[in-house]
KEKE-3310 file (N, C-alpha, C; in steps of 0.2 Angstrom, whole numbers, plus 5000, padded with zeros to 4 digits):
npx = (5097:5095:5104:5108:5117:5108:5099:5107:5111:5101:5098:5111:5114:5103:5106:5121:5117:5111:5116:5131:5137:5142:5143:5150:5148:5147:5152:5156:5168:5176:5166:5159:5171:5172:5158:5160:5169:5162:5151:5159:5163:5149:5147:5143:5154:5167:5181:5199:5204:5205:5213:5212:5215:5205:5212:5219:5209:5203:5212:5210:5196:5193:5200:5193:5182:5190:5198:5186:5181:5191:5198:5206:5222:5224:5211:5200:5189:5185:5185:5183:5190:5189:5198:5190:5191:5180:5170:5179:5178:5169:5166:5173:5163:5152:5156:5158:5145:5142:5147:5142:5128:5129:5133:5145:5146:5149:5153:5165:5159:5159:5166:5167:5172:5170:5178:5173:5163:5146:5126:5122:5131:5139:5140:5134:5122:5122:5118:5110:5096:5097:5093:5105:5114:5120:5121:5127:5124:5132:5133:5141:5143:5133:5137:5128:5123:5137:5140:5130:5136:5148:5143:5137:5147:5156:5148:5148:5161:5160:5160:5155:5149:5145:5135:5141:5153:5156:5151:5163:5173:5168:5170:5183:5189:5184:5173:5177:5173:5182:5196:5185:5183:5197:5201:5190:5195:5207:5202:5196:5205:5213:5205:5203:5192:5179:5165:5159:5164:5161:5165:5166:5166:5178:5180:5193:5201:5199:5206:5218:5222:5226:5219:5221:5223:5218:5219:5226:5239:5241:5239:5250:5261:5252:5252:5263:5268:5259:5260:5272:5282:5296:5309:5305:5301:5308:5308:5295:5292:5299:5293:5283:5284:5289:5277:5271:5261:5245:5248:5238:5229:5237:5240:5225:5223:5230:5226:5211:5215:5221:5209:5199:5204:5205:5191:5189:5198:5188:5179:5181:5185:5196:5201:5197:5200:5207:5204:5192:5183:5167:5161:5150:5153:5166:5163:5155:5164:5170:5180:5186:5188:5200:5208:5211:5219:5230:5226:5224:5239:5242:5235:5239:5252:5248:5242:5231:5233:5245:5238:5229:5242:5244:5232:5233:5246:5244:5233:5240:5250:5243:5238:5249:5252:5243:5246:5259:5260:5268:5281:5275:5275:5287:5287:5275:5284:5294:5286:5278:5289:5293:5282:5283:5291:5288:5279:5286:5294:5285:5282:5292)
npy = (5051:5035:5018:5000:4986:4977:4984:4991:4989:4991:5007:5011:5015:5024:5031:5036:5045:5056:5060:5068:5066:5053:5042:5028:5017:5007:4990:4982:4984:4982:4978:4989:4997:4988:4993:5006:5007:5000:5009:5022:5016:5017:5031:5044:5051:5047:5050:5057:5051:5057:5057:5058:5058:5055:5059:5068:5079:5083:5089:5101:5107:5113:5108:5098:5105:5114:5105:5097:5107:5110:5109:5095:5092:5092:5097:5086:5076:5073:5064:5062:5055:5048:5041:5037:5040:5035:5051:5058:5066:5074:5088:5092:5090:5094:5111:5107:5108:5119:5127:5127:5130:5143:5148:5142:5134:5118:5104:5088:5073:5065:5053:5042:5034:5026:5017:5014:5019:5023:5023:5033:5041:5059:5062:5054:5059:5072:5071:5060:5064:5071:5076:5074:5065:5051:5038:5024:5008:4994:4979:4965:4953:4935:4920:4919:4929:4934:4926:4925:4938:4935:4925:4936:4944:4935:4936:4946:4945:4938:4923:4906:4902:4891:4888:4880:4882:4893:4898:4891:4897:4909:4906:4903:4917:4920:4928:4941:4952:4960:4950:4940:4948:4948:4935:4932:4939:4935:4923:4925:4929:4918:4909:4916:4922:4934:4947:4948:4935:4922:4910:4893:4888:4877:4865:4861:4874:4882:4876:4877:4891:4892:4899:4910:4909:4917:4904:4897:4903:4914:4920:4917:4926:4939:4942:4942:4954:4963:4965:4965:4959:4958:4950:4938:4941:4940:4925:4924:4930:4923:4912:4918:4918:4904:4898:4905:4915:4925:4939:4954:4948:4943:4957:4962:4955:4961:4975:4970:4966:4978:4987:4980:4983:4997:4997:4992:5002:5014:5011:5008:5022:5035:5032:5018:4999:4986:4975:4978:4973:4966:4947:4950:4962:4958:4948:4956:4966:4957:4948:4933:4919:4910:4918:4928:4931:4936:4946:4954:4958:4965:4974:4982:4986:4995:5011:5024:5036:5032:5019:5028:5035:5021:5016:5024:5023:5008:5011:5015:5007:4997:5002:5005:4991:4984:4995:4988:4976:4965:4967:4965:4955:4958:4972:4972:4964:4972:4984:4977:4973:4986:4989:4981:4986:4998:4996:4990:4996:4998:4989:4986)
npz = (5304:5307:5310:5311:5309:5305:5296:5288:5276:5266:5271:5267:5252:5250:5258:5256:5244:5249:5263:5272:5283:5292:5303:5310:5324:5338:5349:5340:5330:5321:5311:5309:5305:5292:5285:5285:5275:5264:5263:5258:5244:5239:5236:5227:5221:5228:5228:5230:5245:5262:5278:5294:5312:5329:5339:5331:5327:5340:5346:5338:5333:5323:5312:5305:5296:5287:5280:5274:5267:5258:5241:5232:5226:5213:5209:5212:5215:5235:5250:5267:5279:5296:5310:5327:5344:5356:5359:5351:5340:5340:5344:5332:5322:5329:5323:5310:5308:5310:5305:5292:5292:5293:5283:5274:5265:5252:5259:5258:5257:5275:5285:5297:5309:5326:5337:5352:5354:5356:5350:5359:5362:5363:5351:5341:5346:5341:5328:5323:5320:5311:5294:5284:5289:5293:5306:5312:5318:5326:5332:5341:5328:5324:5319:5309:5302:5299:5291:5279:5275:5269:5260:5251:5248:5243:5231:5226:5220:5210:5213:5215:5230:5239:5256:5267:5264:5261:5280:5284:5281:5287:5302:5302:5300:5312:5313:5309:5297:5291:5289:5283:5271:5266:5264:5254:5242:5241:5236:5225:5217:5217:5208:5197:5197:5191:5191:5178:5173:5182:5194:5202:5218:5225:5240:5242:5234:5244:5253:5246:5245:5258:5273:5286:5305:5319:5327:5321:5322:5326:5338:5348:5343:5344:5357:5361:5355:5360:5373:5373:5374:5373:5371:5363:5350:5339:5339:5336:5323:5315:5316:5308:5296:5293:5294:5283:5287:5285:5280:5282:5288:5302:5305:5305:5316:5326:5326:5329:5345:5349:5348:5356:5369:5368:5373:5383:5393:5390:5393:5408:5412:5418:5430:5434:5437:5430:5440:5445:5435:5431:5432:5421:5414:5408:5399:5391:5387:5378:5384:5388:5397:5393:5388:5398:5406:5398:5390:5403:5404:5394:5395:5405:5397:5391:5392:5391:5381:5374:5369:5358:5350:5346:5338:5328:5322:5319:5307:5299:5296:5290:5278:5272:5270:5260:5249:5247:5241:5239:5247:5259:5272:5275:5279:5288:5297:5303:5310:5319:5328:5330:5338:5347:5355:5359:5368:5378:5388:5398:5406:5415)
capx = (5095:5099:5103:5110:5120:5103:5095:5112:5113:5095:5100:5118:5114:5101:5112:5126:5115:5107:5119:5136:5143:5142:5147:5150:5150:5145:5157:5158:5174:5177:5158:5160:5174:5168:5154:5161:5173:5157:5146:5164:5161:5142:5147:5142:5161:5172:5186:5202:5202:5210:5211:5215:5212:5201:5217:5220:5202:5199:5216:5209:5191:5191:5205:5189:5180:5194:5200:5180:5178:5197:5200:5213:5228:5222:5205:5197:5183:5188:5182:5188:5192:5192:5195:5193:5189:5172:5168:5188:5177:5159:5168:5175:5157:5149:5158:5157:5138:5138:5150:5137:5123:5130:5134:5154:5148:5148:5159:5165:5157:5165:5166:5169:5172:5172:5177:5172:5158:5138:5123:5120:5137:5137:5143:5129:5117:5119:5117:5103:5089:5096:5094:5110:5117:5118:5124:5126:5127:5137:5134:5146:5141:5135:5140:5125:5126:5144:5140:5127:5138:5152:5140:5137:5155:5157:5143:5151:5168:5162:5161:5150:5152:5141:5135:5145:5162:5155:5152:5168:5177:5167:5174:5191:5190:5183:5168:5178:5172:5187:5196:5185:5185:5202:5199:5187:5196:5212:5198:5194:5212:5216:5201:5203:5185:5177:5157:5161:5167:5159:5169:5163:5175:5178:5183:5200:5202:5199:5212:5225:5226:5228:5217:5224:5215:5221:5219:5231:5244:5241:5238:5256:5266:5247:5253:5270:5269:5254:5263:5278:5286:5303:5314:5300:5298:5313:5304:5290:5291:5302:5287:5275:5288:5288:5269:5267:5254:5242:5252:5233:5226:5240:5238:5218:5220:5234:5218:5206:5215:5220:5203:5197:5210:5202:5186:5190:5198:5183:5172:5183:5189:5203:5203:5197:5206:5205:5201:5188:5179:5164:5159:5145:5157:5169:5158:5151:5170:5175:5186:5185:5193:5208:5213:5210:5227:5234:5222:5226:5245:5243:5232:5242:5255:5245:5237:5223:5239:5249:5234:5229:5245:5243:5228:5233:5251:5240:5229:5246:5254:5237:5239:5255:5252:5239:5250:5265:5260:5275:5284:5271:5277:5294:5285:5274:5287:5297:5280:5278:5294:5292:5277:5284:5297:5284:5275:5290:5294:5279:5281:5299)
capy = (5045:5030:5012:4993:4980:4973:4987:4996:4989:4995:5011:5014:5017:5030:5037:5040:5051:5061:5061:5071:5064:5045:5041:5021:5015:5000:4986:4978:4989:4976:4977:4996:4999:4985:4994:5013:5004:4999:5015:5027:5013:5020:5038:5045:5052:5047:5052:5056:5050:5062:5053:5061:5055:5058:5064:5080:5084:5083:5096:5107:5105:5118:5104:5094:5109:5116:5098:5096:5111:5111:5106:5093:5097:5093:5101:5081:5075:5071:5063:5063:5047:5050:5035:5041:5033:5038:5056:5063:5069:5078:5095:5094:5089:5102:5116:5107:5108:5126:5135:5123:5132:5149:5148:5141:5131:5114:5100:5085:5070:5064:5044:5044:5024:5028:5015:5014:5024:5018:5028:5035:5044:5063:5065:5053:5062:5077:5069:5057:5067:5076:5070:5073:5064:5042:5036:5017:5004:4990:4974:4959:4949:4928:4918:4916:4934:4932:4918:4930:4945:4931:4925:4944:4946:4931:4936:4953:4946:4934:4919:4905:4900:4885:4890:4877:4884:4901:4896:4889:4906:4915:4902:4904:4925:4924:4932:4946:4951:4963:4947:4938:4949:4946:4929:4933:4942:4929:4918:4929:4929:4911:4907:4920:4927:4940:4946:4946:4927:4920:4905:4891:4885:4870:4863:4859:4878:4887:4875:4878:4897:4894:4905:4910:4913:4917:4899:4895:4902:4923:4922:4919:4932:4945:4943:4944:4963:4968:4965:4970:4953:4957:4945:4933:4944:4936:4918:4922:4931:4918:4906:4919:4917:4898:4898:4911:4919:4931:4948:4957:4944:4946:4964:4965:4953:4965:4980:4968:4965:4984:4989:4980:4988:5004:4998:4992:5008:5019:5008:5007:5026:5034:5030:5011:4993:4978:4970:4979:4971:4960:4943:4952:4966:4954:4943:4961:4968:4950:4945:4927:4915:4906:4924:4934:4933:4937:4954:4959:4959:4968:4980:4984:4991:5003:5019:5028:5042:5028:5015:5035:5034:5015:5016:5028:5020:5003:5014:5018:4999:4993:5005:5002:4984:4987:4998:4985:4968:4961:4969:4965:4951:4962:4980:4969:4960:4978:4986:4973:4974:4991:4989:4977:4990:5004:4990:4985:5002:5000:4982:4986)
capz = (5301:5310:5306:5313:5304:5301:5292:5285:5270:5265:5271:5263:5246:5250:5262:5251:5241:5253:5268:5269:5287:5291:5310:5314:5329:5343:5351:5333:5327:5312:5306:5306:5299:5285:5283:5283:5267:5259:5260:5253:5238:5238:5236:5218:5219:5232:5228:5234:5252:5268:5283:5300:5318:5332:5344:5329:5330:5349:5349:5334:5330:5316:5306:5300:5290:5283:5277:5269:5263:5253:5237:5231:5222:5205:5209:5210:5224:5240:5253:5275:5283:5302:5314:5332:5349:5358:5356:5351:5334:5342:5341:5325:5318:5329:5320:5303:5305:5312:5298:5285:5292:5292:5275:5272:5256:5251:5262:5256:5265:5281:5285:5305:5313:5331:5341:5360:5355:5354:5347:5364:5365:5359:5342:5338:5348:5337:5320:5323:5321:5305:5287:5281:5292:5297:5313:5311:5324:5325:5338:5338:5325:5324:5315:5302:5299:5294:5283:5275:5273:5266:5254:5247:5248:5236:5222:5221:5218:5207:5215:5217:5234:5243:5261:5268:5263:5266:5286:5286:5281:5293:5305:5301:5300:5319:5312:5307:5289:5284:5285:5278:5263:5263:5260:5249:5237:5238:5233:5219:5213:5215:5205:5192:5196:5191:5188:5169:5175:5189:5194:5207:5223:5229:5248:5238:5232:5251:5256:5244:5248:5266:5277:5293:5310:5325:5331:5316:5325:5328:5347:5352:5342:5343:5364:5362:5353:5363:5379:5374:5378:5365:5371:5361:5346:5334:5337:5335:5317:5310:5314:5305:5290:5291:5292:5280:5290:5282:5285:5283:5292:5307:5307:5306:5325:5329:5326:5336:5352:5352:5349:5362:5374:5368:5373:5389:5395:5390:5400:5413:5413:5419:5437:5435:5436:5426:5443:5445:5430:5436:5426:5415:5412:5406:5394:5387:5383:5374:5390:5390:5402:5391:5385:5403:5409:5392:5390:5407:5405:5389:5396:5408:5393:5386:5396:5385:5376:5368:5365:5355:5344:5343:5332:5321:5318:5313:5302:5294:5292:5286:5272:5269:5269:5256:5244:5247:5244:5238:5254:5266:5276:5277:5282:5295:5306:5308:5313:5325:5331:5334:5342:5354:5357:5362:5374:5384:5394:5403:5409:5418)
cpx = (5099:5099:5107:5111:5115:5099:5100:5112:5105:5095:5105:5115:5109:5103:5115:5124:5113:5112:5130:5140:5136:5146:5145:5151:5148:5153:5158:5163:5175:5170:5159:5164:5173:5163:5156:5165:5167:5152:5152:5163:5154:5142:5148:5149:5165:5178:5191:5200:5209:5208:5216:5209:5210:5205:5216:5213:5199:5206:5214:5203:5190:5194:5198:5183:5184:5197:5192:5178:5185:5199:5206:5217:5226:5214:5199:5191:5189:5182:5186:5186:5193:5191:5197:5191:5186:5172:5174:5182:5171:5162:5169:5170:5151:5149:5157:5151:5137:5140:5143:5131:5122:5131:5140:5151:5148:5153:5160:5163:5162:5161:5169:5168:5175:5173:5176:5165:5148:5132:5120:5127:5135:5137:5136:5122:5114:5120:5112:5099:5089:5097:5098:5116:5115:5123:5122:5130:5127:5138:5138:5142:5139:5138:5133:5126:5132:5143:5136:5131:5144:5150:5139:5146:5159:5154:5147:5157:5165:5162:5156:5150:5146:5142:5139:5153:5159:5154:5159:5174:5173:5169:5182:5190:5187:5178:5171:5178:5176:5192:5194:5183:5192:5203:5195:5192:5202:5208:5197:5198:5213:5212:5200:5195:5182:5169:5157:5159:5165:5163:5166:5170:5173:5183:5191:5205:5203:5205:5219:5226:5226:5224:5219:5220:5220:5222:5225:5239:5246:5241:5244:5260:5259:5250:5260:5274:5267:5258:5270:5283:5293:5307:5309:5300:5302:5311:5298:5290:5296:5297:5281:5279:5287:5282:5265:5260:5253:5244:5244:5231:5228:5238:5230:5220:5224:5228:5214:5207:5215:5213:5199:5200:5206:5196:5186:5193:5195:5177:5175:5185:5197:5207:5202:5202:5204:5201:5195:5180:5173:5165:5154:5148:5161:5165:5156:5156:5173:5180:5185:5191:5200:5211:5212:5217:5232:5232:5223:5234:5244:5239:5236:5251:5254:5240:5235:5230:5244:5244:5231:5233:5247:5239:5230:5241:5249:5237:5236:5247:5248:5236:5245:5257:5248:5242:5257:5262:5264:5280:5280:5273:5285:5294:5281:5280:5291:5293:5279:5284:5295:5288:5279:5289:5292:5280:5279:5292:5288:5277:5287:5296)
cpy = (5040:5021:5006:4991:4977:4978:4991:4996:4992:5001:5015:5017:5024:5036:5041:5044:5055:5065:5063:5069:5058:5045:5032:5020:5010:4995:4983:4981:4986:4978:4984:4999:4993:4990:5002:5011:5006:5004:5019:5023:5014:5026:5040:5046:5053:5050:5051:5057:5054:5056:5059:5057:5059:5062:5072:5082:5086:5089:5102:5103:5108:5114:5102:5098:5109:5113:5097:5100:5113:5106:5103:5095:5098:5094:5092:5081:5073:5068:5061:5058:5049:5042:5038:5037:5038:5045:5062:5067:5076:5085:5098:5094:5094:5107:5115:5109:5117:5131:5132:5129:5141:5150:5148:5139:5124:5112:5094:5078:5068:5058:5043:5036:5028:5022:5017:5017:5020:5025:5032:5042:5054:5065:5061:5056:5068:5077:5063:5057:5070:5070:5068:5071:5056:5040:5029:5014:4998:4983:4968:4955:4941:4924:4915:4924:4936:4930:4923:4933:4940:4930:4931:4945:4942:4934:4943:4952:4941:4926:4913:4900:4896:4887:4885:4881:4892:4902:4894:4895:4911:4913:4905:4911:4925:4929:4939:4947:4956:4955:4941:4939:4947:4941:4927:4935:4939:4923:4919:4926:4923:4908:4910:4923:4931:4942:4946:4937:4923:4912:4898:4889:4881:4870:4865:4867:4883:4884:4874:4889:4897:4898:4903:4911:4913:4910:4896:4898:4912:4923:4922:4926:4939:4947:4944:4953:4965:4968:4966:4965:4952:4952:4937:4933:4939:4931:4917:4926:4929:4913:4911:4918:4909:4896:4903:4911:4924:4938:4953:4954:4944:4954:4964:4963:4957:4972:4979:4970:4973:4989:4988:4982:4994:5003:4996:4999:5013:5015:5009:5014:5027:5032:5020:5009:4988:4974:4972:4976:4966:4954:4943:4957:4961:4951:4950:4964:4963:4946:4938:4924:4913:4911:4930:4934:4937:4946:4960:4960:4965:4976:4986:4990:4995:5006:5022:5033:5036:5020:5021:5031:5026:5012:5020:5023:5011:5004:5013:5012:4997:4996:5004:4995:4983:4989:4994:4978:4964:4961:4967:4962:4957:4971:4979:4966:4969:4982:4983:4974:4978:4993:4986:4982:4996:5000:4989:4990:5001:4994:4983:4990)
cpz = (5305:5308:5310:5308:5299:5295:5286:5278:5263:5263:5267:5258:5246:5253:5260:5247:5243:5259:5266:5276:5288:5298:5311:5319:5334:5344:5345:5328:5318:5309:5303:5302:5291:5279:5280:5274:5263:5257:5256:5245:5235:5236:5230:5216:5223:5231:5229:5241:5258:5273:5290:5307:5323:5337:5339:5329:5336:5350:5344:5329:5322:5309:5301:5294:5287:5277:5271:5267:5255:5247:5237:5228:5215:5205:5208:5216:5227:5244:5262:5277:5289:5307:5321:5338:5354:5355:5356:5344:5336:5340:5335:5318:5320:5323:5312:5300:5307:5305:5291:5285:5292:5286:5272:5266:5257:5252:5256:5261:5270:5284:5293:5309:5320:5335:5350:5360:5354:5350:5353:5367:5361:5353:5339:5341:5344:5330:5319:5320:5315:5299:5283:5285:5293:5303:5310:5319:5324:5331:5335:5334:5326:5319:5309:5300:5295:5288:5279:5272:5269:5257:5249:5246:5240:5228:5220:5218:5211:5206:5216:5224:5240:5251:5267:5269:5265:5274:5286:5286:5286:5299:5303:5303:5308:5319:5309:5301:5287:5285:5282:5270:5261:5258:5254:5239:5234:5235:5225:5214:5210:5210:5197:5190:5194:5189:5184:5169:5179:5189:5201:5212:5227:5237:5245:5237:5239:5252:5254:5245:5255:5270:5285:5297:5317:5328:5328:5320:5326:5334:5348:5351:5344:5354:5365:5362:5357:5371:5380:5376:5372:5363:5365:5352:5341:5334:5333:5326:5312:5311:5310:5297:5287:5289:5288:5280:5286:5283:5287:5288:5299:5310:5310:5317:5331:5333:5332:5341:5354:5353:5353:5370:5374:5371:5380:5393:5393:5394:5405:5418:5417:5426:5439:5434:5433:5433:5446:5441:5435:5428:5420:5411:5407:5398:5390:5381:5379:5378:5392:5394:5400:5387:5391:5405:5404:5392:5398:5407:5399:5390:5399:5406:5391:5387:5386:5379:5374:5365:5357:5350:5342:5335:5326:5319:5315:5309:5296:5290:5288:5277:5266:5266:5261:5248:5242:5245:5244:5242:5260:5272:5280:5281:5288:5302:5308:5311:5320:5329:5335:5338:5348:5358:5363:5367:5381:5390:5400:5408:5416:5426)
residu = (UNK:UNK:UNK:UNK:UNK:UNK:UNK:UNK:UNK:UNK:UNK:UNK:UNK:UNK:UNK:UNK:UNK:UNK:UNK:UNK:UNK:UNK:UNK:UNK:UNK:UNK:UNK:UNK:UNK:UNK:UNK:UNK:UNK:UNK:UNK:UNK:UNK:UNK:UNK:UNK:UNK:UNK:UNK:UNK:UNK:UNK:UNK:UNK:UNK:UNK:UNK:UNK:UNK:UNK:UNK:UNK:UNK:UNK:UNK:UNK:UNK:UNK:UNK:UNK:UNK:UNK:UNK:UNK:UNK:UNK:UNK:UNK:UNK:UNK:UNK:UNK:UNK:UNK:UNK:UNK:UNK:UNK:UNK:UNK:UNK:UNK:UNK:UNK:UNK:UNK:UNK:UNK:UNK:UNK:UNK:UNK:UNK:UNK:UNK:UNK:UNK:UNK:UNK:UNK:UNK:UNK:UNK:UNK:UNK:UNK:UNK:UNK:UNK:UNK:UNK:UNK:UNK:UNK:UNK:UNK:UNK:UNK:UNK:UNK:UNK:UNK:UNK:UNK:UNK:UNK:UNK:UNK:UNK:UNK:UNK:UNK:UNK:UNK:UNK:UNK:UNK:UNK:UNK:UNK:UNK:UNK:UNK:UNK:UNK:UNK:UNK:UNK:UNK:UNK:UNK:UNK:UNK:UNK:UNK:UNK:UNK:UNK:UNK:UNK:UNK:UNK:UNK:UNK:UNK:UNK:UNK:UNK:UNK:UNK:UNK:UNK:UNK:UNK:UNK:UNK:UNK:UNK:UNK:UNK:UNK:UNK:UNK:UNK:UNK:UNK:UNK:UNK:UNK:UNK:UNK:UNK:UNK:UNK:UNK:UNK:UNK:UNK:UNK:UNK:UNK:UNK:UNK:UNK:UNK:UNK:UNK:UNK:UNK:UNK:UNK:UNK:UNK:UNK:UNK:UNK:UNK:UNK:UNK:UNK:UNK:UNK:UNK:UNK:UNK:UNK:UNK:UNK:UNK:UNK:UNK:UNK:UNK:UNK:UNK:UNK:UNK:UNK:UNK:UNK:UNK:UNK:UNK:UNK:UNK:UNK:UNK:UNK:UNK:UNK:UNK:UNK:UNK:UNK:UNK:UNK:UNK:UNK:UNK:UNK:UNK:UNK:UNK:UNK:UNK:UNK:UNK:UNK:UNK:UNK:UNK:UNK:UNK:UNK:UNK:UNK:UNK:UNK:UNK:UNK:UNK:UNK:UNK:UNK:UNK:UNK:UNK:UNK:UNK:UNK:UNK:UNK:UNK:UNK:UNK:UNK:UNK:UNK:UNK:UNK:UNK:UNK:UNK:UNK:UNK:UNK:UNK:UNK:UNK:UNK:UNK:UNK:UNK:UNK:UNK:UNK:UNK:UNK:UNK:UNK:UNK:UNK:UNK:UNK:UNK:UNK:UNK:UNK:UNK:UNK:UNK:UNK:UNK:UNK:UNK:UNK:UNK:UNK:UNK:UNK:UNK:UNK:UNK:UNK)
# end
């Protein structure tokens, strides 16, 4: 089964009844993993969630049966989280599918966001065609679609939220709609929302919780980690203090840029150069002019084996960030920190 942003949501729900693995993937990494969120929310019983990445699967295909075939501790559902990057997973879903059809037994489903990957790559090749199976595909969003997905994002929280102020939150998030669920959901809060409660929100109400954006002031410190520029790092995370910046909202554009790093060295492989890139090339991977300079110095920090343990140790803070809110701002800048630390060896 196959499906686009535009048809997904159609899709999902029948999916998650019928289908036991779910592969996301296209240059829109934010829409995907949004979307992977929302279908694990579709699933009669999610459960607990495992998460492993496409590095341990790509050294030990057989991890991801064994993981979907194994109960949890207190005998609950489960379900397997994998974020991996192009086709680190195809192995591990091969063999999931071979032991299925030999006859191991009933998996628990598997939720698989691949960035770099498209529906042309293998893993989706061999799940396509079958019925217990959806490949979803993911192109960069515009900005009416946003507003769309914004507005749905409101009705579910509760919200009554005029298309005006709904554009302007997709505006702000950069099109990106995990954070503008974030926004959404501080909306929620601030408003004391709920479907029960449906509440309406005014200009007045967006701009007392603040929403951040990159333009708001994430670009300098998001270049400073990613390049590993240290000497920067103490300024810059006493102005995210001062401007209490969104920590999720930092992190997700942390996510971004590294995702698009990821996506730049899979198109370019392992022997290409950034200056190899042409002008269409450019434009396709998001490389625009008043952030080229930026993206190539940052690129130039992080070879394919540590952009690998970058993504997963963001999967990590994102969690943590998440389970901590009242610590976040304080788990974010040492994360950072050590980010900028792990960046800077490579510059010397």
């Amino acid at each position: 089964m196959k499906a686009t942003q535009r048809d997904f949501r159609n899709a999902a729900s029948r999916a998650a009844e019928q289908c036991g693995i779910f592969f996301f993937c296209g240059p829109d990494e934010a829409g995907a993993s949004a979307a992977a969120t929302s279908l694990i929310e579709m699933l009669p019983e999610a459960g607990e969630r495992v998460e492993i990445s496409g590095a341990n699967l790509r050294k030990d295909p057989v991890l991801l049966g064994d993981e979907a075939r194994s109960g949890s501790l207190f005998g609950d559902k489960r379900h397997i989280f994998v974020r991996a990057m192009g086709d680190e997973a195809h192995d591990g879903v091969k063999a999931l599918i071979e032991t299925a059809e030999a006859g191991a037994g009933d998996a628990a489903p598997v939720i698989i966001v691949a960035t770099s990957a498209t529906d042309k790559s293998r893993t989706a090749k061999l799940l396509e065609k079958r019925k217990d199976a959806l490949v979803a595909m993911f192109w960069p969003p515009d900005l009416g679609s946003v507003t769309g997905s914004v507005r749905q994002m409101a009705d579910t929280a509760g919200l009554r939220l005029g298309g005006d102020l709904a554009e302007r939150i997709a505006r702000g998030a950069n099109l990106d709609v995990r954070l503008a669920q974030s926004e959404i959901t501080k909306l929620a809060t601030y408003c004391d929302a709920s479907p029960q409660s449906p509440q309406s929100v005014s200009a007045e109400d967006l701009d007392a919780i603040g929403a951040a954006t990159e333009e708001d002031g994430f670009r300098p410190l998001v270049h400073a980690v990613m390049a590993g520029e240290t000497s920067k790092i103490d300024g810059e995370l006493k102005r995210m203090r001062e401007h209490s910046m969104n920590p999720v909202g930092l992190l997700l554009a942390i996510e971004r840029r590294a995702s698009q790093l990821a996506r730049i060295r899979a198109h370019l492989g392992n022997r290409g150069s950034f200056d190899q890139l042409g002008k269409g090339e450019k434009a396709m991977l998001g490389i625009f002019f008043r952030e080229e300079r930026e993206i190539r110095m940052q690129f130039s920090c992080w070879p394919a084996a540590k952009l690998e343990r970058l993504l997963e140790r963001l999967m990590a803070a994102h969690r943590a960030l998440l389970a901590n809110s009242q610590l976040a701002e304080t788990l974010l800048a040492q994360e950072l920190a050590t980010i900028a630390r792990f960046a800077a060896p490579r510059r010397r």
